[in-house]
N, C-alpha and C positions, 0 to 999 in steps of 0.2 A: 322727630317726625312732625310734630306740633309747631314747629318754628319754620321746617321747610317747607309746612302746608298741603302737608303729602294727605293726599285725599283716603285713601284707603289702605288698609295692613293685613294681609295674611300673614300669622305666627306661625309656626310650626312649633310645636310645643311638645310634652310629652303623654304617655300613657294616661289617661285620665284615673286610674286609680293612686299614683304615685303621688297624684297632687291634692284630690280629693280625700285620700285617709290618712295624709297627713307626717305620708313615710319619711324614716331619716334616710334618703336619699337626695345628697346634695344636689346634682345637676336639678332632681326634680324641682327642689326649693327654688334654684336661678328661673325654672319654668314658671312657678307659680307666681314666682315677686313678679315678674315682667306680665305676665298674663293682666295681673292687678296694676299695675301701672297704667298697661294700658285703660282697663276698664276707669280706673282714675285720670287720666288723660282726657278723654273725651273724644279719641279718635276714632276715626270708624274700624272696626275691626272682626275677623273671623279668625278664631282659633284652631286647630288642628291640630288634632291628641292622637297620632301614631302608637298602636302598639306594640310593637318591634321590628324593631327594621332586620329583613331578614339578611341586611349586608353585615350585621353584629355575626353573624354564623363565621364568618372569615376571622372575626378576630383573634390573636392568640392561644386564647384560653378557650375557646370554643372546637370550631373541625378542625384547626392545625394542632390541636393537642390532640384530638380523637385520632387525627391523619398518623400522627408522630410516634403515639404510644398505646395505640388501641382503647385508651380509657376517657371517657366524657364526664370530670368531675365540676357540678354545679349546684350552688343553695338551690337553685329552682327546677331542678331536672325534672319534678313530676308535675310541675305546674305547667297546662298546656297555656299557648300565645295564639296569638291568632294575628301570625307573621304579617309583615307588608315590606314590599320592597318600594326602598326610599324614592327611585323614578314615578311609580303611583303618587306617593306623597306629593312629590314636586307637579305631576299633570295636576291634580285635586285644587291646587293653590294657582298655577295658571291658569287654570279653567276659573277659580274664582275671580282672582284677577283683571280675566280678558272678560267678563259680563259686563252687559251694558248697567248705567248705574242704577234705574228702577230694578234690576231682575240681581243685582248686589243686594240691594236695602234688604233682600230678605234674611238674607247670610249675615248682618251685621249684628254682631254681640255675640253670636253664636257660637258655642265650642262641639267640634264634631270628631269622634271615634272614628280613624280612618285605621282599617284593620284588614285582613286578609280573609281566603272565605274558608277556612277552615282552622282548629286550634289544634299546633304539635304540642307536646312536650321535648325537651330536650332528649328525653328517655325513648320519646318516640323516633327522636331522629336518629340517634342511636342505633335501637332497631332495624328502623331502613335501609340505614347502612351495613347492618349485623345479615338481612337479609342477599346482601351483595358477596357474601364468603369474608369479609373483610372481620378481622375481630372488631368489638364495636362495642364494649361495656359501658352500664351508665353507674354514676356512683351522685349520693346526692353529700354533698360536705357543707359545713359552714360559710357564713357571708367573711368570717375570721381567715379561713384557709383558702377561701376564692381570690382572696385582697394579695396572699402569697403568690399562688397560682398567676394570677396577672399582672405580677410585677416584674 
């Protein structure tokens, strides 16, 4: 970016607790090293720390396992999210983008929680769906037997 002169960067990056406490969650790490890069770079930049995209809800191991066998097993079932779907994310960052450059400068350096306006748990989603007649159990298992689960 620095060689091709590119004036301004919106990141997309992750969860801001992943990268601020320091978790062994790899992708988080690829988030952080690049974050700092750029801040060592010297480019203009605004970060964007997504708390979960609620397009994760589709994956495997998530509703097509609750869809398939009635049971929703996750390390973090009781930990509520405070969802956001990735299209938001994407307008956040064209919206940044398309500002004229005084009303950018304010955005620059800045890393911002772009979140949903409410916090499920995965327990809670569960439920919702429990409330539909559908069986709908939550179970909370290891980050050991999740690694199983989505392989």
């Amino acid at each position: 970016c620095v060689a091709a002169s590119v004036p301004y960067v919106v990141k997309i990056s992750t969860w801001s607790c992943y990268i601020d406490e320091g978790l062994e969650i790899r992708y988080a790490q690829w988030h952080g090293e690049i974050e700092r890069a750029l801040v060592a770079s010297g480019l203009s930049f605004t970060s964007l720390r997504p708390c979960w995209f609620q397009q994760n809800l589709g994956r495997g191991a998530n509703l097509p396992e609750l869809r398939d066998t009635g049971r929703f097993a996750h390390p973090s079932n009781t930990a509520p999210a405070r969802m956001v779907d990735a299209r938001d994310v994407g307008d956040v960052a064209a919206a940044l983008l398309l500002l004229p450059a005084e009303e950018r400068a304010l955005h620059i350096g800045r890393y911002y929680n772009v979140c949903g306006p409410e916090a499920w748990s995965m327990s809670d989603v569960a439920a919702l769906i429990a409330q539909s007649g559908r069986q709908a159990e939550s179970e909370v298992i290891s980050l050991e037997e999740m690694v199983g689960v989505s392989l």
